[in-house]
N, C-alpha and C positions, 0 to 999 in steps of 0.2 A: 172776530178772532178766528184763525183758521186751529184746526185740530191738527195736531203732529201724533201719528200713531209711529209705536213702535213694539216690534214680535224680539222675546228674547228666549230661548230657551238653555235651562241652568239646571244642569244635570248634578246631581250631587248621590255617587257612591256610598255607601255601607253606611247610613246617618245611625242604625240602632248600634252601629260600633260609634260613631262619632259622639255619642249622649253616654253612651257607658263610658267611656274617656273623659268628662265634662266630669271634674267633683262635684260631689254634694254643695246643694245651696249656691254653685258658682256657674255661669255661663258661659260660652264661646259664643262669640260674634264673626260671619263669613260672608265677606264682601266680594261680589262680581268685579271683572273688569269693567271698567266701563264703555257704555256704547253708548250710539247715537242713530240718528234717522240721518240719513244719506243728502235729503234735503236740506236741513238743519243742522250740518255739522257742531256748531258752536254750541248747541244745547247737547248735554250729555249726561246719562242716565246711570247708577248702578244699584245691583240690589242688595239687599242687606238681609240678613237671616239670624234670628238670634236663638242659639241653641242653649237651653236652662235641664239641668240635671237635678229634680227633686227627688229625693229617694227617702 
C-alpha cells in the first residue's frame, strides 16, 4: 500500500471571539473545504474542528 500525503494549512481568525459567541454548554462545529492530493484526486479530505463553550 502506497502512502498518500497531504499538507493542508487552515487558518482560523479571532477563535477567543469565536468561543465567547458558542453558548454555554453548546458547540460550533467548522468544516474546511475540502481538498485532495493531486495524484489522488478521487480521495478527498476535510477537516473538522469542534468549538465547545463551558463557562
Amino acid at each position: 500500500m502506497k502512502t498518500i500525503k497531504c499538507n493542508k494549512k487552515w487558518t482560523i481568525k479571532n477563535v477567543n471571539k469565536i468561543i465567547e459567541l458558542v453558548e454555554k454548554d453548546d458547540k460550533l462545529n467548522l468544516t474546511s473545504d475540502r481538498f485532495s492530493n493531486y495524484e489522488y484526486t478521487a480521495i478527498e479530505w476535510e477537516l473538522c474542528l469542534e468549538i465547545k463553550h463551558r463557562k
